[in-house]
TIDRENKOL-633114 format. One record per residue (C-alpha): residue in one letter; x, y, z. Coordinates in steps of 0.25 Angstrom, whole numbers, padded with zeros to 4 digits, always signed. Each point is the difference from the previous one (the first is absolute). Layout:
N
aXYZ
...
//
This chain:
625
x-0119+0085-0073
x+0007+0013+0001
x+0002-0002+0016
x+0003-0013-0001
x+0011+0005-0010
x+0004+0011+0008
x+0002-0011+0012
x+0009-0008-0009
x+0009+0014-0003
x+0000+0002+0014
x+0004-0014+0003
x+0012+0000-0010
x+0005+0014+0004
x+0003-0003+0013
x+0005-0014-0003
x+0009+0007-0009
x+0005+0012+0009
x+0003-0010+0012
x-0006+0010+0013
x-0011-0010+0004
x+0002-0015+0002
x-0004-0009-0010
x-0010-0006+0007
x-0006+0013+0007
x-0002+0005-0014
x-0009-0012-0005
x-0008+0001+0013
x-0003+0014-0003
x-0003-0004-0012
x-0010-0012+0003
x-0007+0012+0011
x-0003+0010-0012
x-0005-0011-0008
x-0008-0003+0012
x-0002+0015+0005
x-0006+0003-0015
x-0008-0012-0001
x+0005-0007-0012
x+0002-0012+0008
x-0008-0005+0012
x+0008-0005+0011
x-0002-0014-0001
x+0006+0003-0017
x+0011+0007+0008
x+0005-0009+0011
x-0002-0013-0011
x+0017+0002-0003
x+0002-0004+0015
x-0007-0014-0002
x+0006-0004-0013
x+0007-0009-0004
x+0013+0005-0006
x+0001+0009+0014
x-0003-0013+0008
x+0010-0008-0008
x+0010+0010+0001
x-0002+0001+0013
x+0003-0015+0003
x+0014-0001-0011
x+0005+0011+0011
x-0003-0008+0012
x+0007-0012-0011
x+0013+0009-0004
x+0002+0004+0015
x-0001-0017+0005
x+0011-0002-0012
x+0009+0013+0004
x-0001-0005+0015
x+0005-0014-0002
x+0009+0004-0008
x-0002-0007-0010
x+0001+0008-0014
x+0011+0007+0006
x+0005-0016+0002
x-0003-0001-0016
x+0006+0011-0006
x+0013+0000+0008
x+0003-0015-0004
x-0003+0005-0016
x+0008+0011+0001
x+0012-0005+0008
x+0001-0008-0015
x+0004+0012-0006
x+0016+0000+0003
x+0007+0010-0006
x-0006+0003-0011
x-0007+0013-0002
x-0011-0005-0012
x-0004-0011+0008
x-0001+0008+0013
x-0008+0009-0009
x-0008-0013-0006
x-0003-0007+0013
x-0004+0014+0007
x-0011+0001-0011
x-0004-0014-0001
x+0000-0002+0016
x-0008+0014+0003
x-0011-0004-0012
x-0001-0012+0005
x-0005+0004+0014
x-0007+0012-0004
x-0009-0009-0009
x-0005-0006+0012
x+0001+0012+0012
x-0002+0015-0001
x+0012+0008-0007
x+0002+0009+0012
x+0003-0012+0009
x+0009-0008-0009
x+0007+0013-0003
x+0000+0002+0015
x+0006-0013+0000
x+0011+0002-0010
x+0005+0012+0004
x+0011-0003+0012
x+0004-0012-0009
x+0002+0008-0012
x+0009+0009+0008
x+0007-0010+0005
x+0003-0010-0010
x+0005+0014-0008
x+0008+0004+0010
x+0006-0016+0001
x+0002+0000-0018
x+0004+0015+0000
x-0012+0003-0011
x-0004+0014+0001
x-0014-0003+0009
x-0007+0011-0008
x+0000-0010-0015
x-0009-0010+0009
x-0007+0008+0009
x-0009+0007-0010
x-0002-0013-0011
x-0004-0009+0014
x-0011+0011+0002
x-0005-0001-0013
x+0003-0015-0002
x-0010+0000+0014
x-0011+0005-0012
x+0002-0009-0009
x+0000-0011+0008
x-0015+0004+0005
x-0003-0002-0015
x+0003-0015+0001
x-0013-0002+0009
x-0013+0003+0006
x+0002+0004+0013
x+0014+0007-0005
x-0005+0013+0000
x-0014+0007+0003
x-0003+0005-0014
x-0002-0015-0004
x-0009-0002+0010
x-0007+0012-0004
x-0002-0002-0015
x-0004-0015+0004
x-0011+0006+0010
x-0005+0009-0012
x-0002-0012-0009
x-0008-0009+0011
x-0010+0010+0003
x-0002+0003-0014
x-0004-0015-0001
x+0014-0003-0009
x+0010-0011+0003
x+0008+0002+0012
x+0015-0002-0003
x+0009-0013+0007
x+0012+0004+0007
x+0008-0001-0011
x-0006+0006-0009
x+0009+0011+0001
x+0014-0008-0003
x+0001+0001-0015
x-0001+0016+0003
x+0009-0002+0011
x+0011-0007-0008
x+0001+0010-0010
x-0001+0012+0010
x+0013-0006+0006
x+0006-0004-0012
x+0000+0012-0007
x+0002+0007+0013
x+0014-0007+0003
x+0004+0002-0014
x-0002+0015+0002
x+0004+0002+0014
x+0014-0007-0002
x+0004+0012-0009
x-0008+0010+0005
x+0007-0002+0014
x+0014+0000-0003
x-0001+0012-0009
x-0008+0007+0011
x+0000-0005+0012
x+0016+0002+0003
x+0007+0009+0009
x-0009-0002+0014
x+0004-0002+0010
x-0008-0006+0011
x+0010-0003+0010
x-0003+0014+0009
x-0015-0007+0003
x+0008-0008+0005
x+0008+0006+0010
x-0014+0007+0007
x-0007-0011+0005
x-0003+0003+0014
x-0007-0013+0007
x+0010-0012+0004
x-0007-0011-0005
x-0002-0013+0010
x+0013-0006-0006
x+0009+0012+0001
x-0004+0001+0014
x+0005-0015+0004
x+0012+0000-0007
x+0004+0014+0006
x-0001-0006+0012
x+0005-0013-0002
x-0014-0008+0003
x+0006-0013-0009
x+0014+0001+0006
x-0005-0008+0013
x-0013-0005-0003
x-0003-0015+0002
x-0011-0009+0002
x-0006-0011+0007
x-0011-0011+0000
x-0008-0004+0011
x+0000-0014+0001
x-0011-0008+0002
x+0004-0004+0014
x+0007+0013+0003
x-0001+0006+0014
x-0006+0014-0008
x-0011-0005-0004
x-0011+0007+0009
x+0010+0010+0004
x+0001+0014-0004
x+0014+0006-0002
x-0003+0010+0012
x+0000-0011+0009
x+0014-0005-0004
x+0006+0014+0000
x+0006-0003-0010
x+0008+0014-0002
x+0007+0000+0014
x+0004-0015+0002
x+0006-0001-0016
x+0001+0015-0004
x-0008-0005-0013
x-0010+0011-0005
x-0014-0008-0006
x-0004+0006-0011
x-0013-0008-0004
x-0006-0013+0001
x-0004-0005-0015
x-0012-0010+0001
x-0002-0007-0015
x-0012-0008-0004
x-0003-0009-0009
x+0016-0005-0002
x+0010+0008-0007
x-0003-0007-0016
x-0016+0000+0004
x-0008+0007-0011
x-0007+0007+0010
x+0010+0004+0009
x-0003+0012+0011
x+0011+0007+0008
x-0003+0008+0013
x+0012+0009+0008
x-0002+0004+0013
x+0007+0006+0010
x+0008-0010+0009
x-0002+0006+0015
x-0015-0004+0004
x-0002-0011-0012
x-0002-0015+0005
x+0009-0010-0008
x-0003-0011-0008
x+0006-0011-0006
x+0006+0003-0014
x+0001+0016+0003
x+0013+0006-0004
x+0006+0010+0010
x+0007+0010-0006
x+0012+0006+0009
x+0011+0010-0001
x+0014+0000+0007
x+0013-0009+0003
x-0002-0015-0008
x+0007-0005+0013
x-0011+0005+0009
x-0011-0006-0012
x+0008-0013+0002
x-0002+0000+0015
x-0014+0005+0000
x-0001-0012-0012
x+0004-0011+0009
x-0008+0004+0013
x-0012-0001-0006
x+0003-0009-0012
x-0003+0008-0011
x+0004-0002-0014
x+0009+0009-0008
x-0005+0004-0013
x+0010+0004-0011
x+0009+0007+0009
x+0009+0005-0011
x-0013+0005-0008
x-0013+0000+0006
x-0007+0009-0009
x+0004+0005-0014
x-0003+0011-0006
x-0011-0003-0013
x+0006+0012-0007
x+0014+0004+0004
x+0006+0013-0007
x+0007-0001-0012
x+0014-0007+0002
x-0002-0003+0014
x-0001-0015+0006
x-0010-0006+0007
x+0000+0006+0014
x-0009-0005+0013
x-0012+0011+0000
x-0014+0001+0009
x-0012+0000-0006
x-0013+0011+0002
x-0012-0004+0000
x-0008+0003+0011
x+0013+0003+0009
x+0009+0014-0004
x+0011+0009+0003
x+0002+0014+0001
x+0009+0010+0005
x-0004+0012+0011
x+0009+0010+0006
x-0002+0004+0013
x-0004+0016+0002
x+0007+0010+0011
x-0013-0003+0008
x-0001-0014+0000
x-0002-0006+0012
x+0008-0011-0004
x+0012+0007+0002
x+0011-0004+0009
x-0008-0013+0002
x+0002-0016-0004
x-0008-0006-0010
x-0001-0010+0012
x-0002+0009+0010
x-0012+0006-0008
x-0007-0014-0004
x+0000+0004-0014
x-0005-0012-0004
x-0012+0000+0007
x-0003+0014+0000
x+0001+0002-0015
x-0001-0015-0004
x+0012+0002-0007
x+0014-0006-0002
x+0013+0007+0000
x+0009-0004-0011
x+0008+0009+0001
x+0009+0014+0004
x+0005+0010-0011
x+0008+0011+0010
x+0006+0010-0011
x+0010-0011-0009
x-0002-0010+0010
x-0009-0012+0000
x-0004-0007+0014
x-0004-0013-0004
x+0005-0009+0013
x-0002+0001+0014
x-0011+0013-0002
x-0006-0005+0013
x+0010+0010+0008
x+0000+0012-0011
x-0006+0013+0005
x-0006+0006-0009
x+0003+0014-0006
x-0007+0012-0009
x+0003-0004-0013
x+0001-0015+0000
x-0006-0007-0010
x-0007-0013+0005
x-0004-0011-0009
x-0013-0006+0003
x-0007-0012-0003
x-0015-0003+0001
x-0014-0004-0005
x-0003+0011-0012
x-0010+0005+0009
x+0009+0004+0010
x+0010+0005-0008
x-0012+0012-0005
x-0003+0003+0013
x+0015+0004+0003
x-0005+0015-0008
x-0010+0002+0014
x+0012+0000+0008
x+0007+0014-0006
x+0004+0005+0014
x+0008-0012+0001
x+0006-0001-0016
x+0001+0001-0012
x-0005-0011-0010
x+0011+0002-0010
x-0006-0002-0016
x-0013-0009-0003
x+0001-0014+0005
x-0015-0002-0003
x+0003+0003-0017
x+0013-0011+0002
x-0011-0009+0007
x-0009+0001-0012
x+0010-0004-0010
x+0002-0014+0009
x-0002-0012-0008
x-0007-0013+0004
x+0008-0009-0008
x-0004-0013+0004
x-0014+0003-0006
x+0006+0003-0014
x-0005-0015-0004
x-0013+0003+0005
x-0006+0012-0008
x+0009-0006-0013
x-0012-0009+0003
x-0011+0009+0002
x+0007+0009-0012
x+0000-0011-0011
x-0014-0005+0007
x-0006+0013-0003
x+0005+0000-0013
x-0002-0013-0004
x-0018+0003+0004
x+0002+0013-0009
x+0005-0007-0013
x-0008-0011-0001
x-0013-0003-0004
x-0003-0011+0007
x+0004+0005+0014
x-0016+0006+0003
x+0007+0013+0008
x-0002+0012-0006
x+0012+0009+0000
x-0003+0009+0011
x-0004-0011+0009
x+0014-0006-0003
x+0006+0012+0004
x-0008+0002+0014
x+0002-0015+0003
x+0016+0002-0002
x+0000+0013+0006
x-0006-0006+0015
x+0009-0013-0002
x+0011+0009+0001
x-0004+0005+0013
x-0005-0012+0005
x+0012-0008-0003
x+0008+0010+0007
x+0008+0007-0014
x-0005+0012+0007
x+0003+0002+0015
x-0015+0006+0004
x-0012+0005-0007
x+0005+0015+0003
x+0014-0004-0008
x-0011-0004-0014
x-0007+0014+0003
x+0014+0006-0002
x+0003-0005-0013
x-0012+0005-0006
x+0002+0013-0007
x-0013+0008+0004
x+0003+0013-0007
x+0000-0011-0015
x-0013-0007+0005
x-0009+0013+0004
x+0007+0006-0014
x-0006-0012-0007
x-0012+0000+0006
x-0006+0015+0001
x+0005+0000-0015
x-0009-0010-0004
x-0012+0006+0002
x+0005+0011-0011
x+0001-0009-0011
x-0014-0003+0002
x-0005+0013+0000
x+0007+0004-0012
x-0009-0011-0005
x-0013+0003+0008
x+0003+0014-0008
x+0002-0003-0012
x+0015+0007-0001
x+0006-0012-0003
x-0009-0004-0012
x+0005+0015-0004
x+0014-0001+0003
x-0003-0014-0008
x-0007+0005-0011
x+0012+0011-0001
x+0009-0010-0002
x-0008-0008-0010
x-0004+0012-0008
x+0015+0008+0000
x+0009-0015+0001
x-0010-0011-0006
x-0002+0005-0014
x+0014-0003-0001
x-0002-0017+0003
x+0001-0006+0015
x+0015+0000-0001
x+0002+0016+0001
x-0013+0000+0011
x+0008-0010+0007
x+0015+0009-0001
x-0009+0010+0005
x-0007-0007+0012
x+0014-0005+0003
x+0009+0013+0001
x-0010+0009+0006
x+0000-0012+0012
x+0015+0000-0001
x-0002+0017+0001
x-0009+0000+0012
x+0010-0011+0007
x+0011+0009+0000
x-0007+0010+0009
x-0011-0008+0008
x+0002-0013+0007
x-0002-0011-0011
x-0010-0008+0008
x-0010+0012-0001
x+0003+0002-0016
x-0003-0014-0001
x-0014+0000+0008
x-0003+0014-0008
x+0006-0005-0015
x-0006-0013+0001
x-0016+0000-0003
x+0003+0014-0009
x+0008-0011-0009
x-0011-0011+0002
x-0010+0010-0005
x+0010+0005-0012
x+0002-0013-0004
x-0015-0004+0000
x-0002+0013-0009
x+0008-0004-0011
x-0006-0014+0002
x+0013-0010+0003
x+0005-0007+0012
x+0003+0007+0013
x+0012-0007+0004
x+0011+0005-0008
x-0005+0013+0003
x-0001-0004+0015
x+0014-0006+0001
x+0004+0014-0007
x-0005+0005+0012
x+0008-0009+0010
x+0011+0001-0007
x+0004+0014-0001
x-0005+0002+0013
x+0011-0008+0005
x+0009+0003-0011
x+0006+0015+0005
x+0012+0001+0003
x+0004+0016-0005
x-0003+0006+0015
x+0004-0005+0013
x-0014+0003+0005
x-0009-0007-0009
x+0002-0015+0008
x+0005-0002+0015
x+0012-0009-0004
x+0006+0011-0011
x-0001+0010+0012
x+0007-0008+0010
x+0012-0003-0008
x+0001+0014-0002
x+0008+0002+0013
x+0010-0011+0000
x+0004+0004-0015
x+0001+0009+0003
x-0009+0006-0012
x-0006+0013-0005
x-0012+0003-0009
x+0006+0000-0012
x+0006-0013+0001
x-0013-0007+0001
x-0001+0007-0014
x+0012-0003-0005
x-0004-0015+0002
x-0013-0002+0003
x-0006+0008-0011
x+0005-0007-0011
x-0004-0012+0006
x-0014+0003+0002
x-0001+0005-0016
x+0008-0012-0006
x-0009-0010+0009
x-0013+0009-0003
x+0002+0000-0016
x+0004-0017+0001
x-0013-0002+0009
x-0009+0009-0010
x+0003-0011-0010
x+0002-0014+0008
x-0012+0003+0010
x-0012-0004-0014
x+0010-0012-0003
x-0002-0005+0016
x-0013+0004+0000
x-0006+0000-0014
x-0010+0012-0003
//
């Protein structure tokens, strides 16, 4: 016992002091356990095969599908453009949007999400971005509260009352809790925030962002300014040709940018779109060439092969144009991007033609363009030399564009190009993982449906690669955040030793003796804010999986039900909002605030005590003693 409680100290010590990764902690931990022989290894491993971790593991493959599509940024961009000018309603619909999609996807991704639109929209009102910032993070909490899969310590106290043969809960089971949470949170956070959360001034993050994103880069260059396309015609003499037979460039001057093939039709459910680069790529019927250059010279090209003019005075619009600006002709990224290089003293491109140099079939990239100092090359490149310092615009397949770093002699690859290609959204799959989402949903609220819930989840989570919502397998391993799931799982097992030992019959019994001879409602305060306690300085998962079965066991002790006792648990696990480290959405606002420490006190800690004391007193009228 005394080891396994010396493990325990060792475990919260460093949580608290920061030196180690999270999860590098836990696995030390899960080896003592192992090393001393208070678990043997199948006891150890068993948190890698269950359920919460497998579950969890499928929402992140689920939350990454609904990033990618873009679709809850779709969702919480048309409710907050409702807003207007109106600072309380701003505020309003900023807590009530974030809540709503943090009761159905993880609170780091939704605040993730939020962020860059909180900034903006602030910006775009004039409110100080610091009063949203912090009440969006926490609003991300509350919102967690409404459902099952909201947060993990749900699914923890849910997985302790199953294996303890009790009634699981439904997914809703947590809404009444979850409405008061946020209700009594928005009526706290509302004054809090103006009182406390005046004078920042966010504007200087601003002002350091280094990358250009994918946007920024075509309408620095102009992409839009010239861009038209055409349709291949059934009876077209492109089809079965490729561009590089036509040569396109010198007999029109027109720069082919990509050859966008769609299947399924444009309002088809199931949609697909595929981009590929123009110079080896057979044409088919249907296939929209997109070109850069003179419209005269499109029109030419247009009437010597009977092509069809798409839109010509805007053939793309931007889904999401910067506040106040019009809709403007934009290219799309999904699997073909851009990226800036600038060419080094020892390039052996200098002095030469991109012509000259077969650019585009040594590097399998285009050339979209020349930056020369203040100067941009956008026309007739065919005959530019090429200097030191020029800045070339390239345009290729994703891969391509990563292996422009092996070529170092040659340039420079100017910021991340493959960060800006991981923010690219497939937004004609938006419709189809809304389905898979309310699907899934749908088999874990009711009954009748005979899936259990973390089939639901493993069934959504492959639909979404299947159906394309994530570009590859490879892009669904990289929403998965490994450091939360090996966290989860190697600190598992140590819930089950502090049972196998007996220390959480004691720690139980503790409670009982010093806190139950004063009536479940004071063991219950004192289950529920030595939870909230330990949150603020470990990760409220591992509280959760700790805290869980000690208040199973203290509940059983004073002989009433464990559930109000357990939701205790869930609830003031998730419930901290006094440090910026306690939950990954608290610490991620910190920046943008920009905030300090004593901020989070200033308004979380009286948050987290007003809610703590209402809960201690609604919890028995929810969930009856």
């Amino acid at each position: 016992m005394y080891i396994t409680l010396g493990i325990l100290l060792f475990s919260i010590v460093f949580f608290v002091s920061g030196k180690l990764r999270s999860d590098l902690v836990a696995l030390c931990s899960l080896i003592l356990l192992l090393i001393f022989g208070i678990l043997t290894p199948e006891e150890g491993l068993s948190g890698f095969s269950n359920t919460i971790v497998v579950m969890m593991i499928g929402l992140f493959v689920v939350s990454g599908a609904i990033f990618q599509t873009g679709l809850a940024k779709m969702i919480s961009s048309k409710i907050l453009r409702l807003a207007g000018d109106s600072e309380i309603r701003l505020f309003l619909l900023v807590m009530l949007a974030t809540s709503a999609i943090g009761a159905f996807i993880s609170n780091t991704g939704t605040v993730a999400l939020m962020l860059p639109i909180l900034v903006s929209l602030a910006s775009t009102s004039g409110m100080n971005v610091s009063r949203l910032l912090m009440p969006m993070a926490f609003a991300s909490s509350m919102g967690g509260m409404f459902t099952l899969i909201g947060t993990p310590p749900n699914l923890v106290i849910d997985s302790v009352l199953r294996d303890n043969g009790q009634q699981g809960l439904s997914f809703f089971s947590f809404t009444p809790v979850g409405i008061i949470c946020f209700t009594v949170g928005l009526l706290i956070l509302i004054p809090l925030s103006r009182a406390f959360l005046t004078g920042k001034d966010g504007k200087k993050e601003k002002g350091q962002k280094k990358n250009k994103s994918l946007n920024e880069l075509a309408r620095e260059y102009q992409l839009a300014t010239d861009l038209y396309r055409v349709k291949v015609k059934k009876d077209s003499r492109l089809v079965g040709k490729t561009i590089a037979e036509l040569n396109v460039f010198r007999k029109y001057r027109l720069n082919v940018l990509e050859v966008r093939r769609e299947s399924g039709g444009r309002s088809s459910f199931l949609k697909s779109v595929s981009q590929k680069l123009a110079t080896h790529t057979e044409l088919e019927a249907n296939d929209l060439i997109y070109l850069m250059g003179d419209f005269e010279q499109v029109e030419r090209f247009d009437q010597d092969y009977d092509l069809d003019i798409v839109d010509t005075h805007t053939p793309e619009v931007v889904s999401d144009p910067e506040p106040g600006q019009p809709a403007r002709n934009a290219l799309d990224f999904y699997d073909i991007g851009i990226a800036e290089i600038v060419l080094m003293p020892t390039s052996t491109l200098k002095n030469q033609t991109i012509i000259g140099i077969n650019f585009r079939q040594r590097y399998h990239l285009n050339v979209l363009g020349i930056r020369r100092k203040s100067e941009y090359i956008l026309h007739d490149m065919k005959d530019v030399k090429l200097e030191t310092g020029d800045v070339l615009l390239v345009q290729g397949h994703w891969k391509e564009i990563g292996l422009l770093s092996e070529e170092q002699n040659d340039w420079v690859v100017l910021g991340r190009p493959l960060e800006e290609a991981t923010k690219v959204t497939l937004d004609y799959k938006a419709p189809v993982a809304a389905s898979i989402l309310v699907l899934m949903v749908a088999a874990m609220v009711f009954d009748f449906i005979p899936i259990a819930p973390v089939t639901a989840v493993m069934i959504a989570a492959v639909l979404m690669i299947l159906t394309g919502c994530l570009k590859n397998v490879e892009a669904a391993y990289r929403t998965i955040n490994w450091e939360s799931i090996v966290l989860i799982a190697a600190m598992l097992p140590l819930s089950l030793a502090l049972e196998k030992t007996g220390t959480s019959e004691i720690i139980s019994n503790s409670l009982v003796g010093g806190l139950g001879q004063y009536g479940p409602v004071v063991l219950l305060g004192g289950i529920y804010f030595t939870t909230s306690l330990m949150t603020m300085f470990i990760s409220n998962t591992a509280t959760a999986v700790l805290l869980a079965p000690i208040a199973y066991q203290a509940a059983l002790g004073i002989g009433v039900s464990p559930y109000p006792f357990l939701f205790a648990v869930s609830v003031a696990a998730s419930m901290c909002f006094a440090s910026p480290f306690s939950t990954p959405p608290n610490a991620l606002v910190m920046p943008a605030g920009p905030y300090t420490f004593m901020d989070y006190v200033k308004v979380g800690l009286p948050l987290q005590i007003i809610l703590g004391i209402i809960m201690i007193f609604t919890l028995p009228l929810l969930f009856p003693f």
